[in-house]
matplotlib code that plots the C-alpha trace (Angstrom):
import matplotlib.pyplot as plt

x = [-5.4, -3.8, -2.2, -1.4, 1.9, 0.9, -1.0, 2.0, 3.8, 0.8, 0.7, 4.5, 4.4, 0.8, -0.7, -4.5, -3.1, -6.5, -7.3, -4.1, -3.1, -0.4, 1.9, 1.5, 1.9, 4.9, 6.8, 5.5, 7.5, 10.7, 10.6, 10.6, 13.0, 15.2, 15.6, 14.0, 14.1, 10.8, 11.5, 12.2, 8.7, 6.9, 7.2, 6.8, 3.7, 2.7, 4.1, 2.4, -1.0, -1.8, -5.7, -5.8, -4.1, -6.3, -8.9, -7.9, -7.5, -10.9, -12.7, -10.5, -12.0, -15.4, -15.6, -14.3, -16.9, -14.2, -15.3]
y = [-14.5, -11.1, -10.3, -7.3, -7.4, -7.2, -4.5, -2.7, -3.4, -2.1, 0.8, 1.9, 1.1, 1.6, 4.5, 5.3, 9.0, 10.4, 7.4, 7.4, 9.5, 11.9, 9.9, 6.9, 9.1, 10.5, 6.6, 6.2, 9.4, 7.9, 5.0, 6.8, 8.9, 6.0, 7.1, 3.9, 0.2, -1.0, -4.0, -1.0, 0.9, -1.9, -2.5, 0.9, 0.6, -2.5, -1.5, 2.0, 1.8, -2.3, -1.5, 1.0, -1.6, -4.4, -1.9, -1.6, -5.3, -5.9, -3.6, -4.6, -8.4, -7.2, -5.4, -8.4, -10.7, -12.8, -12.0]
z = [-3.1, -2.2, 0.5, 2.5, 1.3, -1.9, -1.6, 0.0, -2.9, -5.9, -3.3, -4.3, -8.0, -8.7, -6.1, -6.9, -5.5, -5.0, -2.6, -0.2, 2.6, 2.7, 5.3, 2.8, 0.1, 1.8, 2.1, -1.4, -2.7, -0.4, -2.7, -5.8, -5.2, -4.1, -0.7, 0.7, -0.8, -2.0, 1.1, 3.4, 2.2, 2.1, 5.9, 6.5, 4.5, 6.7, 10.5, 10.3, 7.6, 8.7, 9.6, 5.6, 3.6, 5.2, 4.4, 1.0, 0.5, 1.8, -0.9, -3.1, -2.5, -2.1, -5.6, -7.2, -5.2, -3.2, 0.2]

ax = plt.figure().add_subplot(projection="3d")
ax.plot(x, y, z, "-o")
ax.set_aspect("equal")
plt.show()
């Protein structure tokens, strides 16, 4: 099953850009430009977007017809 976590992670690597906000954008650009680790983004990601990742995880579940 997917966690939050990983969903922090497919945020940094993978970002459906049209779908994400510009302060997750914004930690997502920190990574790539190697200003942040992926550990360090990925709690970023986590402490500050919790209730949108658990948001994105749930539709996520939903469209694949696990929840």
């Amino acid at each position: 099953m997917t966690t939050i976590e990983e969903v922090a992670y497919f945020l940094l690597t993978k970002p459906p850009l049209d779908e994400i906000t510009d302060g997750i954008s914004g930690i997502v650009e920190k990574y790539r430009y190697n200003m942040w680790t992926k550990t360090q983004s990925a709690e970023a990601l986590i402490e500050i977007y919790e209730d949108k990742l658990q948001e994105f995880l749930d539709t996520n579940l939903e469209l694949a017809g696990l929840q």
